[in-house]
Structures are given as structure tokens and as C-alpha cells.
C-alpha positions in Angstrom: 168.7 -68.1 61.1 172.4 -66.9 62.0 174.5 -69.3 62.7 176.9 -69.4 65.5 181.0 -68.9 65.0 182.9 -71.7 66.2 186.7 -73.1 66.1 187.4 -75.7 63.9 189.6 -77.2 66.0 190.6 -80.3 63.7 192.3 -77.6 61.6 194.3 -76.5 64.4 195.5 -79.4 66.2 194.9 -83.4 64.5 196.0 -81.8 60.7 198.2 -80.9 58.7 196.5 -81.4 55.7 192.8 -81.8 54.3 190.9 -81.3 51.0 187.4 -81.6 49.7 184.8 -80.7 47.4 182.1 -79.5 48.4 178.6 -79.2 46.4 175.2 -77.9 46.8 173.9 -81.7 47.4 176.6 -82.2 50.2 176.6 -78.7 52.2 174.8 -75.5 51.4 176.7 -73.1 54.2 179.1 -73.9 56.6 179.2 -71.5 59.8 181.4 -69.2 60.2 184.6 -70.5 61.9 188.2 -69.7 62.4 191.2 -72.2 62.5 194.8 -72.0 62.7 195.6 -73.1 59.0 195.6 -71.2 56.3 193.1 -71.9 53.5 192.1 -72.1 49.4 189.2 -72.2 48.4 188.8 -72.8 44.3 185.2 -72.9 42.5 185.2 -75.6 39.7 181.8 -74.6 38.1 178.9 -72.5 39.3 179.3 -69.6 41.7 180.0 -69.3 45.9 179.2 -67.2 48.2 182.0 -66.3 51.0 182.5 -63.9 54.0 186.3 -63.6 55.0 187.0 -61.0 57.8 183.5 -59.3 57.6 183.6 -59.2 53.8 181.8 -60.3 51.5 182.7 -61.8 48.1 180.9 -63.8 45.3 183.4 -66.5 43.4 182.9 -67.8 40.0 184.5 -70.1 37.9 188.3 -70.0 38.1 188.2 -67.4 41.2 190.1 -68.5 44.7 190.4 -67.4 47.4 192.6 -67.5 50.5 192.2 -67.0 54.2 194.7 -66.4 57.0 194.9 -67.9 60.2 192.3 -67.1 63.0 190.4 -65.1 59.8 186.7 -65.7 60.6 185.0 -67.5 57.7 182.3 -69.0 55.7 180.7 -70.1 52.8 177.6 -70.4 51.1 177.3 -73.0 48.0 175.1 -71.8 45.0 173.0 -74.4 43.1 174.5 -76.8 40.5 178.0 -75.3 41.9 181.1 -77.0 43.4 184.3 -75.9 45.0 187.5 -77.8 46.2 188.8 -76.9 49.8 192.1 -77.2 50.9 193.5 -76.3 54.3 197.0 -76.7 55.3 199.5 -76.1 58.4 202.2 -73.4 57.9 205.1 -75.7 57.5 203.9 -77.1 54.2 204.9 -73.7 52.4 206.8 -72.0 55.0 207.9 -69.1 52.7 204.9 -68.2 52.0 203.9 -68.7 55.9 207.5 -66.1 56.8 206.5 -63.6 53.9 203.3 -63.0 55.6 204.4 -62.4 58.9 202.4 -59.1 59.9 200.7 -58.9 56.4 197.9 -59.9 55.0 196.9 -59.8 51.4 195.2 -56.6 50.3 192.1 -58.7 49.0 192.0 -62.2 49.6 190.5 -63.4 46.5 192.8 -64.1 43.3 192.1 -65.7 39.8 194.9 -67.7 39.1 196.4 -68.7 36.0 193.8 -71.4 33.8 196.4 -73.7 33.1 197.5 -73.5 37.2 194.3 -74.4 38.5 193.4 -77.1 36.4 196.7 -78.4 37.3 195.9 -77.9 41.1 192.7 -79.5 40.8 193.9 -82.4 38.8 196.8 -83.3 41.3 194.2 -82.8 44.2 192.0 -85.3 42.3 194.8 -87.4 41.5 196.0 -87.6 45.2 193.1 -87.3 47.5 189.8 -88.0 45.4 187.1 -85.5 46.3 187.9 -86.3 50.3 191.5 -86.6 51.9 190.1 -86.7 55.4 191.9 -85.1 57.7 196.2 -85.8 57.3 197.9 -85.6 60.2 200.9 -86.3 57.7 200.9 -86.6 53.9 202.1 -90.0 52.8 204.0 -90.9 51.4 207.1 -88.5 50.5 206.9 -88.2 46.8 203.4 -87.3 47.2 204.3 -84.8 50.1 206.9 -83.0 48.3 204.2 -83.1 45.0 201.5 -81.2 47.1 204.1 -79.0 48.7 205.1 -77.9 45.3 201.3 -77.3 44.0 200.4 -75.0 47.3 204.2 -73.1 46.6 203.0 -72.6 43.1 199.1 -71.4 44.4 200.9 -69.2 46.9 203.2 -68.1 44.8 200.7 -66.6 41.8 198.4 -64.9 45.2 201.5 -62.5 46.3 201.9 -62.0 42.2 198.6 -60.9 42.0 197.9 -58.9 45.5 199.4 -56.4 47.0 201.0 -56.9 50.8 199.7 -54.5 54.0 199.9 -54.6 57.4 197.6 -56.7 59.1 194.8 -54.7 61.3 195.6 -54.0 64.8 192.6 -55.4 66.0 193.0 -59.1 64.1 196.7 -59.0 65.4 195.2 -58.8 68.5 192.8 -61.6 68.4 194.8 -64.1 66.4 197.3 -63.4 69.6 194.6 -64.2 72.0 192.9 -66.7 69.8 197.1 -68.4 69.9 196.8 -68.0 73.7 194.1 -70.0 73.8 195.1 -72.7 71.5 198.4 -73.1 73.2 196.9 -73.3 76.9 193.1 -74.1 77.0 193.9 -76.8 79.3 194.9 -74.6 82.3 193.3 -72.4 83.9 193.4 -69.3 82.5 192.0 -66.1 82.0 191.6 -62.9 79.7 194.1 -60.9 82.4 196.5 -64.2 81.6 196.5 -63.4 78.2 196.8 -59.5 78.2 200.0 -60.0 81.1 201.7 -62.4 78.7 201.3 -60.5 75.5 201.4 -57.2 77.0 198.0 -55.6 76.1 195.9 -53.5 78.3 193.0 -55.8 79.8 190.1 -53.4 79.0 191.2 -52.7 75.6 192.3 -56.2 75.0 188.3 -57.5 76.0 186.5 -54.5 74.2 188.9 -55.7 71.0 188.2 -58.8 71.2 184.7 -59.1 72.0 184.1 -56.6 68.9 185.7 -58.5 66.4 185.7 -61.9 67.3 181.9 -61.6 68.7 182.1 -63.8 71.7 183.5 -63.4 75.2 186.9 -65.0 76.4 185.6 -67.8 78.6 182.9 -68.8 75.8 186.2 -69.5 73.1 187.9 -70.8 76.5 185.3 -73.5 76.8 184.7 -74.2 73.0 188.0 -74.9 72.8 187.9 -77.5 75.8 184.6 -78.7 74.7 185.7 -79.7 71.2 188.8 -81.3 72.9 186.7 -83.3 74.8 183.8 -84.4 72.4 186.8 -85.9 70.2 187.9 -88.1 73.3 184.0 -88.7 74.3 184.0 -90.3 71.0 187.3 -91.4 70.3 188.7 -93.2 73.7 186.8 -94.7 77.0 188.5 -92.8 79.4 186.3 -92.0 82.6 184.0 -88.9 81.8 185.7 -87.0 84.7 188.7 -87.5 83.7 187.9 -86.4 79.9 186.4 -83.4 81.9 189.7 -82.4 83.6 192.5 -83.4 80.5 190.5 -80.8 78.7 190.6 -77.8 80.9 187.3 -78.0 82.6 187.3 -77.1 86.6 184.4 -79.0 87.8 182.3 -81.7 86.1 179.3 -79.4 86.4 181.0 -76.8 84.7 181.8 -79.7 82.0 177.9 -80.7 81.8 176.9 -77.4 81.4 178.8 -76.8 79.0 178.0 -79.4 77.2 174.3 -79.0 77.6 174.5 -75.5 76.4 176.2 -76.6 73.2 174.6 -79.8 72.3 171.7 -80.1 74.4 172.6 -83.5 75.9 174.9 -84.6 78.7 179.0 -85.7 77.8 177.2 -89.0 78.9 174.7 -88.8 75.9 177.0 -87.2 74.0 179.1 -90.6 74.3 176.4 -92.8 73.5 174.9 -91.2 71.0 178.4 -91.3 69.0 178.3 -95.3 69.4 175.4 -95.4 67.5 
């Protein structure tokens, strides 16, 4: 059964950081999703099956890959295989971040150097075990500067091995909507908002992004708000309505809805089902 796309919000907004391995006991596919951070991906034994942009691509041993901001994604874990995830805001490796800017790598998968990836992966290991969580700031500095220097040297070897083009008019285009969003979910806002701001048509700018993203403005609109919300349905005790409003919904119907249509329970339910 296909799986629905959705924004991993967490790696947009709470992190700056996060790393894991992943294996065929703990997850066999993750939905595709986009997120503000970039990404590595790195297989440490067996193989791993990944879609990156409407590509597909089959890693082995050694292979990585990397995916852009907003770059819809997934991944698919073979048996008896593992790989190590790490995700990361744009500040940690800000050079690579500026070199980027309008360009994406030609392909986005890259083997780097043996005695480079063992050293990645042992530092990972070293710092974060097989799960860092989610860092809203690495701690403490020796350790931030250390993991600074690993994703420098990662990013470094990708641009030695790939060539640089111009990234397609039609991602540019969504990854400026999909900013848009990210940047104002909590008002009210609409497609025509987004096209007045940034200067795109409106009818070209909904055909574009309805073909490549594959959902409709108000659907990211309210996944966006409805993630928002589920984290402070779990995380505070704040009065449902006013959960409903902080997070850019109009009406508490609206809100329910919403929430109905996504996890087939009420924000109510939603709360207590989180408190166990």
C-alpha cells in the first residue's frame, strides 16, 4: 500500500541535529517525507533501498547518500542490513550550505573514501550511540566543533566526487513555497499569499506545485499546523482551543477535522492516548 508524504517537521523546527541507525528489526520503510535539513544517509552492511526526488537508487556497503532540503524522500531497509542517519541544520557546515545555493548535486549518491566513513561512523558511535535523539544543540563544544569537522569532511568528499547544476525550476519553486509555509503556517494564509510574495504566477505556481510535491497547498498548510499541534497535545496542557489557534487553525472544527482525517481520533483522544 502507498504510503502518504508528509513533513517531518522535527527536522525543520526542534533540531539541529539527529543520528540513528536504522535496521530491518527496527524500521523496514519510512514514508516519504521532506524536511528542511539536509541529510546522509550511510549503509554499514547489507543493502538499502532509497527514492530521492523521484529517483530511485539501491545503496550498498560503503555507498551514501545525500538529500537537499524540501527533497522528497524515503527509504526501504533490506534484510540483515543497517544504515546510520544523520540530519543536520545548515549552520553546522555553512560552506557547504552557501556552495549550494541554486545547485544541487548531479547525483546524490557518493561512495566516500573507506578510511572516511569508518571514521564518520566511529565518531557517530562514539558521540551519540546508535540514537542522539533529536539536538536542539550539540553539547558540549568540543564535541560540537568534532561533529562539525566530520560533516565538513563528508561534504567536502560529495562536491569532490559530483558534479554541481542548477537546481530544477520546479523544486526551486516548491522548496520556496514549502519555506513560505514553514515560516508562516500560523497565519492565515493562502497559495495567492505565497505566489504575491515570491513573485510567481498563481496558476503556474499551483499546477507546479501540485505536480511535484503531490498534494494541494492547504493539505501541507494543515500538516504543517497539525504536527505543530500534536507536539503541544502531547507535550504541554494548554486548553485544546487554544492549541488549535497557536497553531494556525481557524475554527476548532476545522482543527478536529483535521485531526480526524489524519489520525482518526479527536485532538481530545489524541491527548489521552499520548498519556498512556
Amino acid at each position: 500500500m502507498k504510503k502518504s508524504l508528509y513533513h517531518q517537521t522535527e527536522n525543520t523546527f526542534n533540531s539541529e541535529f539527529s543520528t540513528y541507525v536504522y535496521d530491518n528489526s527496527a524500521l523496514d520503510f519510512e514514508s516519504p517525507h521532506f524536511h528542511k535539513n539536509f541529510e546522509f544517509l550511510m549503509v554499514i552492511k547489507g543493502c538499502c533501498q532509497c527514492s530521492v526526488g523521484g529517483q530511485e537508487y539501491l545503496l550498498e556497503v560503503g555507498d551514501a547518500i545525500f538529500v537537499s532540503p524540501f527533497q522528497i524522500h524515503s527509504f526501504s531497509i533490506k534484510e540483515e542490513s543497517a544504515v546510520r542517519r544523520v540530519t543536520f541544520h545548515d549552520h553546522l557546515i555553512l560552506t557547504l550550505s552557501q556552495t549550494l545555493d541554486g545547485r544541487r548535486p548531479k547525483t546524490c549518491v557518493f561512495h566516500p573514501s573507506e578510511s572516511l566513513m569508518r571514521f564518520f561512523l566511529d565518531k557517530m558511535e562514539e558521540f551519540f550511540g546508535k540514537d542522539s535523539g533529536l539536538c536542539i544543540r550539540i553539547a558540549p563544544h568540543q564535541i560540537r566543533m568534532q561533529v562539525k569537522g566530520c560533516l565538513y569532511m563528508l561534504g567536502g568528499e560529495l562536491l569532490d566526487r559530483t558534479e554541481l547544476v542548477p537546481t530544477p525550476t520546479a523544486d526551486a519553486v516548491t522548496m520556496a513555497v514549502a519555506q513560505y509555509i514553514a515560516e508562516n503556517f500560523k497565519r492565515d494564509i493562502t497559495l495567492r499569499d505565497v505566489a504575491r510574495e515570491k513573485g510567481y504566477n498563481y496558476q503556474y505556481l499551483s499546477r507546479i506545485f501540485n505536480r511535484v510535491i503531490g498534494m494541494n497547498f492547504k493539505k501541507m498548510l494543515n500538516q504543517y499546523r497539525l504536527e505543530h499541534a500534536y507536539a503541544m497535545l502531547q507535550d504541554t496542557d494548554l486548553p485544546i482551543s487554544r492549541i488549535c489557534f497557536e497553531s494556525g487553525f481557524q475554527s476548532i472544527r476545522s482543527f478536529d477535522q483535521v485531526c480526524r482525517d489524519t489520525f482518526h481520533k479527536s485532538p481530545k483522544e489524541v491527548r489521552r492516548d499520548s498519556l498512556g
